[in-house]
C-alpha positions in Angstrom: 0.0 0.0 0.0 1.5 3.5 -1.2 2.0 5.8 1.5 -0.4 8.1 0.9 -2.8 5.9 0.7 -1.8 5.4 4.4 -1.3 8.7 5.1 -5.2 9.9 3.7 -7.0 6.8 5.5 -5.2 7.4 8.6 -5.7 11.0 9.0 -9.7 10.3 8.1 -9.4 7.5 10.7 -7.7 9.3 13.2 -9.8 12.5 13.0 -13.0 10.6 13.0 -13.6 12.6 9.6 -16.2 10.9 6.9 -16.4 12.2 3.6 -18.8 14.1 2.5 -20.7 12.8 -0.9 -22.8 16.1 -0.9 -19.4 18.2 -1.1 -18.3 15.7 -3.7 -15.4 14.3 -1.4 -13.4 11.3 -2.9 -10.2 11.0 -1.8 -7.3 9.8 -3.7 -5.4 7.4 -2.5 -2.7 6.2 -5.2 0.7 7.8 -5.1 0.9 7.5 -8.6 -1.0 9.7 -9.6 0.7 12.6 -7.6 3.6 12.1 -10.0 1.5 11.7 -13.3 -0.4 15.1 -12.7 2.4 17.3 -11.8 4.1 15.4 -15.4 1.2 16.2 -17.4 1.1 19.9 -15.9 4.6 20.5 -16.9 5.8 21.8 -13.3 8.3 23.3 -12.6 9.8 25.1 -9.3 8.6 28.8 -10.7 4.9 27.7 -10.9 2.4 29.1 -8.7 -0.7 26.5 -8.7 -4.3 26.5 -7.9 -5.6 23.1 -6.1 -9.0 22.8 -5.5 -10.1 20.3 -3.3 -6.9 20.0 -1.1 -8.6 17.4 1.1 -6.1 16.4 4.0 -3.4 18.0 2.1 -1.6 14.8 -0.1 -1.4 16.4 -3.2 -1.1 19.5 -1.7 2.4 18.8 -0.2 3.8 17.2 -3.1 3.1 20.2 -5.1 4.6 22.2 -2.7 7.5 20.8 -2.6 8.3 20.9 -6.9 7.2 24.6 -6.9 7.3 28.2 -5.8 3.5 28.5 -4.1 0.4 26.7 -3.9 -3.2 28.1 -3.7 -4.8 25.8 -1.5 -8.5 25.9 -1.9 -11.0 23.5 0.5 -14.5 23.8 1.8 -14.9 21.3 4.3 -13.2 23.3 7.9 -13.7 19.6 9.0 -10.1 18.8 7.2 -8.6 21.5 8.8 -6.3 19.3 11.2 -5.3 16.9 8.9 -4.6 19.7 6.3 -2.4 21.5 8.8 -0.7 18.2 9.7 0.3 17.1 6.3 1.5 20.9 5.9 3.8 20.9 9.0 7.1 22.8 6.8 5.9 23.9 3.8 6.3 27.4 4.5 4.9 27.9 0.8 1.0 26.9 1.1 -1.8 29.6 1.2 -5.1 27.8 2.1 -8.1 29.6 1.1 -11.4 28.5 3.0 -14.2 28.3 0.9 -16.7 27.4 -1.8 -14.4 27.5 -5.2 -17.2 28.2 -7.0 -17.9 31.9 -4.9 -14.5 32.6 -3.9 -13.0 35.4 -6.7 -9.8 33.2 -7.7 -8.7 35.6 -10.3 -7.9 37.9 -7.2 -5.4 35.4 -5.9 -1.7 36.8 -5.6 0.2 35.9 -6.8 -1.3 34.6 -9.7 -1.7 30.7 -10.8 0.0 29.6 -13.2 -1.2 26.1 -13.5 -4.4 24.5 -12.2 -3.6 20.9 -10.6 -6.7 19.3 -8.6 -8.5 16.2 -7.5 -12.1 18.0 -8.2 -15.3 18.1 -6.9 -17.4 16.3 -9.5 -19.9 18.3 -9.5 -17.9 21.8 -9.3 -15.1 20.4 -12.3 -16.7 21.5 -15.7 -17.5 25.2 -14.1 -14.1 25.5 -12.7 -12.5 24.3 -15.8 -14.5 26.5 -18.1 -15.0 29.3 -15.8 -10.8 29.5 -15.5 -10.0 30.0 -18.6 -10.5 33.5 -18.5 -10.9 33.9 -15.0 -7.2 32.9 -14.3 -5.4 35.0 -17.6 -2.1 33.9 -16.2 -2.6 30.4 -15.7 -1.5 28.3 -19.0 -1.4 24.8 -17.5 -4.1 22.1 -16.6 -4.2 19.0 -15.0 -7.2 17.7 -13.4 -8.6 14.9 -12.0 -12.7 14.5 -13.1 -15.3 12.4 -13.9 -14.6 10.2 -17.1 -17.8 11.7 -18.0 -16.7 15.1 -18.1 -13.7 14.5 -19.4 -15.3 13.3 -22.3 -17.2 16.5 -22.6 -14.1 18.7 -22.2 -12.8 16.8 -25.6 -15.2 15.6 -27.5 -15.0 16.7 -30.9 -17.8 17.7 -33.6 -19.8 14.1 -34.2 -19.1 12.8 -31.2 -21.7 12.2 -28.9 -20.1 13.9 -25.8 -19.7 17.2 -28.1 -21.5 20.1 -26.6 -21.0 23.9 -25.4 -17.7 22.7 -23.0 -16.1 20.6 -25.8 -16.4 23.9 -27.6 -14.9 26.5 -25.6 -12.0 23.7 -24.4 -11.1 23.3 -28.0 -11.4 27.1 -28.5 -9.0 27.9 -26.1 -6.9 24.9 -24.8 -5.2 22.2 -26.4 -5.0 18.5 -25.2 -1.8 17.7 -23.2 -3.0 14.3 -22.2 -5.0 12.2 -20.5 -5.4 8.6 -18.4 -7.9 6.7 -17.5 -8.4 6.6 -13.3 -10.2 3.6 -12.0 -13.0 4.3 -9.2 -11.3 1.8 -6.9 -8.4 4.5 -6.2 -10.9 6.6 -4.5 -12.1 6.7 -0.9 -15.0 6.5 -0.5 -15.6 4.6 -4.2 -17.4 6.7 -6.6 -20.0 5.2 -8.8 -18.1 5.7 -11.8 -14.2 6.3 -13.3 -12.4 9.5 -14.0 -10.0 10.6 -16.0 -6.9 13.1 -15.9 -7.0 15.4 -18.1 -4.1 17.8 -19.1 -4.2 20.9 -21.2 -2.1 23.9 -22.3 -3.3 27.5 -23.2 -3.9 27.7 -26.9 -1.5 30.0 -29.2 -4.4 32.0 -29.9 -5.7 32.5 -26.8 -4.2 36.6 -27.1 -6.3 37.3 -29.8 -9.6 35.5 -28.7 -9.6 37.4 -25.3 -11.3 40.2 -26.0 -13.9 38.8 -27.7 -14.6 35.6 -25.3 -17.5 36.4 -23.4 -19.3 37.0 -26.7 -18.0 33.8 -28.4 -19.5 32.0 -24.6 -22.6 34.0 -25.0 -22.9 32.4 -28.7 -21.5 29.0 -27.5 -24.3 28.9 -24.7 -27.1 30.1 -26.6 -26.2 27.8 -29.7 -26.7 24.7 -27.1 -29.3 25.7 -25.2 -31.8 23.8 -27.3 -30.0 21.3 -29.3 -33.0 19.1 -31.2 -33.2 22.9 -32.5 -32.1 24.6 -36.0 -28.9 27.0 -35.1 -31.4 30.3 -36.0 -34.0 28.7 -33.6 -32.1 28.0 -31.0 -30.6 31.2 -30.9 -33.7 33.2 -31.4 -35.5 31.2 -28.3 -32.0 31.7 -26.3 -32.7 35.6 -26.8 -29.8 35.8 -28.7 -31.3 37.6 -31.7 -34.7 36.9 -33.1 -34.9 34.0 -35.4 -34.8 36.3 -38.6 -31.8 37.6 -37.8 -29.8 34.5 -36.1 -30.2 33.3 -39.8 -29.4 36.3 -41.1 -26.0 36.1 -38.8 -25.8 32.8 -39.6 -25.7 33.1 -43.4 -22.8 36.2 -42.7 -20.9 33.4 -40.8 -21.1 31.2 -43.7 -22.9 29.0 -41.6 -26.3 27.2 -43.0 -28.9 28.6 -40.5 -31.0 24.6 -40.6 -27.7 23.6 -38.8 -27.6 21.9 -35.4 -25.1 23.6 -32.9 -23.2 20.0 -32.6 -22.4 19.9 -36.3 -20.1 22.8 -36.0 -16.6 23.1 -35.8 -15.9 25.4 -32.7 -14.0 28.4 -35.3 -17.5 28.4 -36.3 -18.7 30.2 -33.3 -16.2 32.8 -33.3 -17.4 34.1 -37.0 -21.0 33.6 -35.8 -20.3 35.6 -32.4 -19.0 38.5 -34.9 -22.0 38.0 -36.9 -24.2 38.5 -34.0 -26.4 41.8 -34.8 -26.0 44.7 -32.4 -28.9 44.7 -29.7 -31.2 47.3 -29.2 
């Protein structure tokens, strides 16, 4: 048995502590991991990471001690012992008490540079997707989630996964890897696997900035009905009125009888442009 698999169950067994499946607690317990993510993310001893989740502080510690500071995030002020324990000498940990989700991480300082976490399930797609311009500095990913929503992150256009978060991934990430993470290295065992999923900042991320929460605004609206035309699915999204989504649509070169999953995801940046001015 690896040692942090002893370390995690002891400090749970020693602090009376039960995870919590409404906060989305599973605990890792396979050292091998640790390595594999901090691989994937590239790390190196300049990095400043965000870890969400940091449980009793496992992962936490080995990222600490391969770079400059880590932004400890963790809800559950139940894990506050074992955190602190598994902390004793890492002078370079700020914890941050609190729901991820509400706390303003873009206001962290210094800034992330790479996003390494064992996540939530049900926060990991909103953190993901919500980082990528709410952390402009950070240009590394590795996280641990659902094989579900890993599939989601990637998918591409024909796959079944392939929806609003495949889009804005492939927008403005690029793959970096990924492995398959049985459920039997979890405490307690989730109903389902996971995957780790890595990803770097896309080259053209610079130019896509400005213009992101319009291309998200099209994204979201696009796949807010999906059994629907693009031009009615926008129009009921509020997006434009059906006459003129098709009107943007045919701008974009795009065929307005389209469905949102048949698009490429460069698609929705030249219909975003397209989008008519509202009123």
């Amino acid at each position: 048995m690896s040692a942090p698999r002893q370390l995690t169950l002891a400090r749970l067994h020693e602090l009376g502590i039960r995870p919590d499946r409404e906060l989305g607690q599973h605990f890792l317990v396979d050292d091998n991991l640790l390595g594999l993510a901090a691989r994937l993310a590239g790390l190196g001893d300049e990095d400043v990471v965000l870890e969400v989740g940091a449980g009793v502080g496992v992962l936490t510690a080995f990222l600490a001690e391969r770079v400059e500071l880590v932004h400890a995030i963790e809800i559950d002020r139940r894990l506050e012992p074992a955190l602190a324990r598994s902390l004793e000498g890492h002078e370079n940990v700020r914890v941050h008490w609190g729901d991820a989700l509400r706390l303003d991480l873009g206001a962290l300082e210094p800034a992330p540079t790479a996003f390494v976490a064992n996540l939530p399930y049900h926060a990991a797609a909103p953190l993901v997707l919500d980082s990528i311009a709410g952390l402009p500095r950070c240009d590394r990913w590795c996280v641990m989630v659902q094989r579900e929503v890993a599939d989601r992150l990637t998918a591409r256009p024909g796959e079944d996964a392939y929806g609003g978060p495949s889009v804005v991934c492939a927008l403005a990430l690029e793959p970096a890897g990924r492995h398959a993470v049985s459920r039997s290295v979890f405490v307690p065992r989730p109903n389902v696997d996971s995957a780790l999923v890595a990803f770097r900042r896309a080259g053209g991320w610079p130019a896509l900035a400005p213009v992101w929460p319009a291309v998200v605004g099209t994204v979201q609206a696009a796949f807010s009905h999906r059994r629907k035309t693009l031009a009615n699915a926008l129009g009921l999204a509020g997006w434009a009125s059906r006459e003129a989504a098709a009107e943007a649509c045919t701008s974009a070169g795009i065929d307005p009888r389209a469905r949102a999953e048949a698009l490429a995801p460069e698609a929705f940046v030249a219909l975003a442009a397209a989008r008519p001015p509202t009123t």
